[in-house]
N, C-alpha and C positions, 0 to 999 in steps of 0.2 A: 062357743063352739069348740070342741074337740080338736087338739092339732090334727088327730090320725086322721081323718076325712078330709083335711087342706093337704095332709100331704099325698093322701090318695088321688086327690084331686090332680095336684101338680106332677106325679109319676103317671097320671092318664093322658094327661097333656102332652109330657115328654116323649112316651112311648109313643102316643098317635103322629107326632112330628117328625120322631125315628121312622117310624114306620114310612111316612108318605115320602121321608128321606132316600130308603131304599128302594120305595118302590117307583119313586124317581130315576134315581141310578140304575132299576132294573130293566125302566121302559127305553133308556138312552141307549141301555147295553145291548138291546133286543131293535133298535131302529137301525133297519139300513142305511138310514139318510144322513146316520154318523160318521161314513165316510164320505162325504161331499161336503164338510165344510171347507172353507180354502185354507186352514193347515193344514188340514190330511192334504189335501189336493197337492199344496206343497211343499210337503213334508214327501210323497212321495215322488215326486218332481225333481228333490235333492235326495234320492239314496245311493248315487253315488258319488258322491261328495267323497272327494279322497284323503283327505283329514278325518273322515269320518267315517268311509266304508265299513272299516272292521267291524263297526258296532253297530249300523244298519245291518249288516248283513247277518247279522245275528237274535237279530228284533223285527224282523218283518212283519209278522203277525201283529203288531202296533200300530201298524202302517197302509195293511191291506184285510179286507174281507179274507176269508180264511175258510179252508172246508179241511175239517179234523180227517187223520188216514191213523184209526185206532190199532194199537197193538194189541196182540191176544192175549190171554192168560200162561200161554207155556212162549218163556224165552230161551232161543237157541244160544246157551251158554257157552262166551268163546273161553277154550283154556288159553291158557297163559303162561307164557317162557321170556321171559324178558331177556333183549339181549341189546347189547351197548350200540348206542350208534353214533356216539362221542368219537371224537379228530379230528381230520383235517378234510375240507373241502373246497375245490377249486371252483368259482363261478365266475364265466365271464375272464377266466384272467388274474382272478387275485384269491387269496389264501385266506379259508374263514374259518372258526371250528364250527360244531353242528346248530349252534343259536345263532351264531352270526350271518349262516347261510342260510338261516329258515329265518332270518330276519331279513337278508336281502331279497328273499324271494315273498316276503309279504306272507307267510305264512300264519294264520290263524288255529288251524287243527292239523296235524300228520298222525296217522294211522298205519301201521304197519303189519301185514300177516306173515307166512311165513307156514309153508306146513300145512295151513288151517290154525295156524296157534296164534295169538296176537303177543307181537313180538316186541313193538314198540310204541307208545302212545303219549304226542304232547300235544298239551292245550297251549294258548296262549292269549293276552290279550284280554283278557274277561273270560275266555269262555272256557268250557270243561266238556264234560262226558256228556252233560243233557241238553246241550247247547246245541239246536235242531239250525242248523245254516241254509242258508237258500244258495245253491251252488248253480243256479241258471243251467244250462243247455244240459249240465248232468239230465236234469228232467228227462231230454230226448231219451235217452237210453231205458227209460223208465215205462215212457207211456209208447214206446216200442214194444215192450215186452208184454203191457195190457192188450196190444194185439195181437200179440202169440198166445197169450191165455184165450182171446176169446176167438179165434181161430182153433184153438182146441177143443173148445166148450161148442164148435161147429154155429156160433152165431155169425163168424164169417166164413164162405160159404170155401172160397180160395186167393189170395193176394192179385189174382192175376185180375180178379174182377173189378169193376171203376168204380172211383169213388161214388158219381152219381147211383149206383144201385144202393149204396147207404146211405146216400144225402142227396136226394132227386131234388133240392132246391140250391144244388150246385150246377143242376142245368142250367146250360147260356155263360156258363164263367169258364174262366180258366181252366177251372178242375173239371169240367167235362170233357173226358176223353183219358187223362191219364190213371192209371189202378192203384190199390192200394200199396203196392210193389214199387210201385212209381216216387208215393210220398216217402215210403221207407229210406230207400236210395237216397232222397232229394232232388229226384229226377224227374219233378211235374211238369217242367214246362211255362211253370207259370211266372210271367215277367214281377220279378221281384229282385228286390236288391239288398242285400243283407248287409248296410254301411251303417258303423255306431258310432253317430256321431250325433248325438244328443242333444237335443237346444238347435238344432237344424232342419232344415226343411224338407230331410230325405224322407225317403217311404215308412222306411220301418220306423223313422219318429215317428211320424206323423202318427200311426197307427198306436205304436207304444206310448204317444200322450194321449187320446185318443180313447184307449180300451184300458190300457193299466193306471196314467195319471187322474184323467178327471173320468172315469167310467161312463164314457159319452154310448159305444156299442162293445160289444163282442169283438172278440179275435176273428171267429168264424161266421160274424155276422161281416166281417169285412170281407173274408173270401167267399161269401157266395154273392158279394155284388156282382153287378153283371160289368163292372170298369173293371175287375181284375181279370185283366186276359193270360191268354197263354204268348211266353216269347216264343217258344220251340217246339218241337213235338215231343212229346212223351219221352221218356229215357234217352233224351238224345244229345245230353249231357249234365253234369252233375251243377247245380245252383243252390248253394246252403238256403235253405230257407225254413225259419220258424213257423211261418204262417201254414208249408206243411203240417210241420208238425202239431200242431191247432188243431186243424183235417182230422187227422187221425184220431186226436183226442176223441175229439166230437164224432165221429165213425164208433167211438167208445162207447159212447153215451147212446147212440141211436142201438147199436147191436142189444146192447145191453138192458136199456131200459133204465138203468140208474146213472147216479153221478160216478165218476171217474173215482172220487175218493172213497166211495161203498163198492166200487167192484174194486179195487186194488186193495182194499182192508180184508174183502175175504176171499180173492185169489192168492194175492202174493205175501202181502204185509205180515197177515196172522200167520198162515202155515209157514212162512219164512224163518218165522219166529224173530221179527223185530224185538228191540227190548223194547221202544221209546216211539208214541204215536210223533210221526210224520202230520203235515201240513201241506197244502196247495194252499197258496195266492191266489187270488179269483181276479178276472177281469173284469167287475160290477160290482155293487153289494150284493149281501146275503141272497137277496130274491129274486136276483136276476141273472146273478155273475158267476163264470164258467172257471173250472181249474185251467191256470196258464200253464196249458200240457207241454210248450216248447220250453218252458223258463221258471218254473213257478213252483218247484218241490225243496221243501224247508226239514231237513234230515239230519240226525245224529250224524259224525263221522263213524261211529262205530259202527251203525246199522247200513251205512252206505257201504261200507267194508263187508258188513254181512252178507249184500247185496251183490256183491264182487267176489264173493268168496262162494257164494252159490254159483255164480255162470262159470265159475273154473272149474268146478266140482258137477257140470254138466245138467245142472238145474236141480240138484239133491242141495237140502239143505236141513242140520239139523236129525240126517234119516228120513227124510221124506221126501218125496218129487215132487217138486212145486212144479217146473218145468219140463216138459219132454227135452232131451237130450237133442233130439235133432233140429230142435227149435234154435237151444243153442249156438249150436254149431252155424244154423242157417243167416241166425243174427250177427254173428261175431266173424267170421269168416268168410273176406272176399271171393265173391262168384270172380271166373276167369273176364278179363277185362274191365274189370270196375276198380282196379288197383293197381296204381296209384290214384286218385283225383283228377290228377291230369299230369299232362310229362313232364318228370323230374322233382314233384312233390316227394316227399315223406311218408306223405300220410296215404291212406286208403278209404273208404266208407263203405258199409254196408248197410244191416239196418237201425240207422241210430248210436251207431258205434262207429267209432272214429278205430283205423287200423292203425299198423305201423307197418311200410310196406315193403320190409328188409329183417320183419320178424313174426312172430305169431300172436304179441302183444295187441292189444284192444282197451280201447279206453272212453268212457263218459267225460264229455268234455264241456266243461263252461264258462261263460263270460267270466274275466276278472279272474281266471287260471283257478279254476275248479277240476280235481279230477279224481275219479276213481280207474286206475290203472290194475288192469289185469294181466297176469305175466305167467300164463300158462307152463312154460318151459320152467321158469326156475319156478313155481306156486307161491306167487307173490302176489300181493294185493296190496296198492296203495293206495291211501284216501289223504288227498291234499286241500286244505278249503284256504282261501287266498284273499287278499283285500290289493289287488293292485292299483296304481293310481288311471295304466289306460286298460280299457276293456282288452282288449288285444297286445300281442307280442308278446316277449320276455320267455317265448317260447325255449329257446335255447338257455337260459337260467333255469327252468324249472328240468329239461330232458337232463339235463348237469349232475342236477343234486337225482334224479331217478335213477340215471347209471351208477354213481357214487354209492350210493345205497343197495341198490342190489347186486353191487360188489363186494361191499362189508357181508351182505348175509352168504354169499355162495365162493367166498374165499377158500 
């Protein structure tokens, strides 16, 4: 016998072994039930592991079901003037230069505009320009602004209307009764308790193992239980809450007819001119599970910058109006009495945007000191991504090195 027919023989074999190899790994790739084995289960259980956050927070998409937010073919090109932001800075008390400060404040990415020009940009840590971060509650300020799109597009009809006319299966819970204006604020009323204390038996664990750890339901299949009542009435005071912002999302989805991550690709994403597709984190797998619209947006710094540099520029972006103008303004700027938060805060809120409430300043603001910082007066745009060790504080470290910085640019 012929070798050439034994070895056609054995490359037929090969190749059909290859084959069933991939098409193995393509069936794994495609089963939702990939994320329920108990790694993933606890592998997302420890992503914030503070040894380790930096680099969880830059790999989520390994970690959780994922729904792509595509960039479009025309990117809105930022120019570029580089300028030093080397010396000395004070944090807390003690004297650093600019690596030693961005190293006590846990910095992973800083982005700097200026103008509209990008003026400064460091990576660190692993990560660079394509390194898409999941910056938690930033999200809020995100799927805020899908409700200014589709209140424009007239699929909501006015803010003042309740939620139940977009989610009649929010009858009987909490959210019956307070408006869309309502959730904006954070002023549903609904007894919730926004404490991060993780591996404990409060609410918003429970919920966050629950819908993000082992993909048991929904975010918003939690808020339309009928156990989720209301504390208060309606705007009758401000109570952070995530599980609003869920609300809204899914208000997103019903108007709209799609997923959250296909109407923000061709509302905001593409005309914005992203360079770099965005991600949502899902609360389920692939075929059941919701973008986490309170915490769940995985972004370039540079594109969350671009994002910051739109609402200062009054929703133009690149030459084009993504956003109405008065949209803007209505997001980012406290109505009379809803600023401060409450008496003697700092801060402000309106919708989905955290204020400053001694300037004109407005900021996306996230777990683990995420922020895109808007600074209308001087036209400054910072984008900060952070790996702290607690979810909260350290506030006054990071306002530190924000004043320090946009002292260097407006000297």
């Amino acid at each position: 016998m012929s070798k050439l027919p034994r070895l056609a023989a054995t490359l037929s074999v090969t190749t059909a072994c290859a084959c069933l190899g991939f098409a193995s790994w393509a069936q794994d790739a495609a089963d939702p039930a990939r994320w329920l084995s108990p790694t993933m289960i606890n592998a997302r259980a420890s992503m914030f592991t503070p040894t380790l956050n930096y680099l969880t927070f830059q790999h989520m998409d390994q970690m959780f079901a994922t729904r792509t937010v595509p960039a479009g073919s025309e990117t809105w090109e930022l120019s570029e003037n580089p300028i030093s932001l080397e010396g000395s800075y004070t944090i807390l008390g003690e004297t650093y230069d600019l690596e030693g400060a961005l190293e006590q404040t846990r910095t992973n990415a800083l982005v700097v505009l200026k103008d509209g020009e990008l003026v400064y940009e460091r990576y660190r840590n692993g990560s660079g320009p394509t390194t898409r971060f999941l910056t938690f509650s930033v999200a809020k300020s995100y799927t805020s602004t899908l409700i200014g799109l589709a209140l424009q597009d007239g699929l909501i009809e006015n803010l003042d209307d309740p939620v139940t006319k977009y989610l009649p299966e929010m009858a009987g819970t909490g959210y019956d009764g307070p408006s869309v204006r309502d959730l904006l604020r954070m002023r549903s009323g609904v007894d919730w308790e926004e404490r991060y204390e993780f591996g404990s038996d409060t609410q918003l664990t429970k919920v966050h193992d629950n819908a993000l750890v082992a993909y048991n339901y929904r975010w918003c299949d939690y808020a339309a239980n009928e156990s989720v009542k209301g504390a208060t009435a309606p705007d009758e005071r401000f109570n952070y809450a995530t599980l609003d912002t869920s609300v809204l999302g899914c208000i997103v989805e019903r108007v709209t007819g799609r997923t959250g991550a296909e109407y923000m690709a061709e509302k905001l994403w593409q005309p914005m001119g992203a360079e770099s597709d965005a991600y949502w984190i899902m609360d389920g797998p692939d075929d059941i599970g919701r973008e986490f619209y309170g915490a769940g947006l995985a972004v370039t710094a540079r594109d969350h910058a671009r994002f910051g540099q739109m609402f200062l520029q009054g929703g133009m972006a690149n030459g084009t109006r993504v956003l109405p103008e008065a949209w803007v303004t209505e997001a980012t700027v406290p109505d009379a009495g809803y600023s401060p938060i409450e008496e003697g805060s700092p801060l402000g809120y309106q919708y989905q945007w955290w204020t400053e409430a001694d300037s004109d300043v407005y900021m996306a603001m996230g777990l683990f000191h995420q922020f895109i910082r808007v600074d209308p007066s001087n036209k400054i745009v910072i984008v900060k991504t952070s790996y702290t060790e607690a979810p909260i504080g350290n506030d006054v470290e990071n306002a530190e090195l924000f004043a320090q910085i946009t002292a260097k640019l407006t000297q």
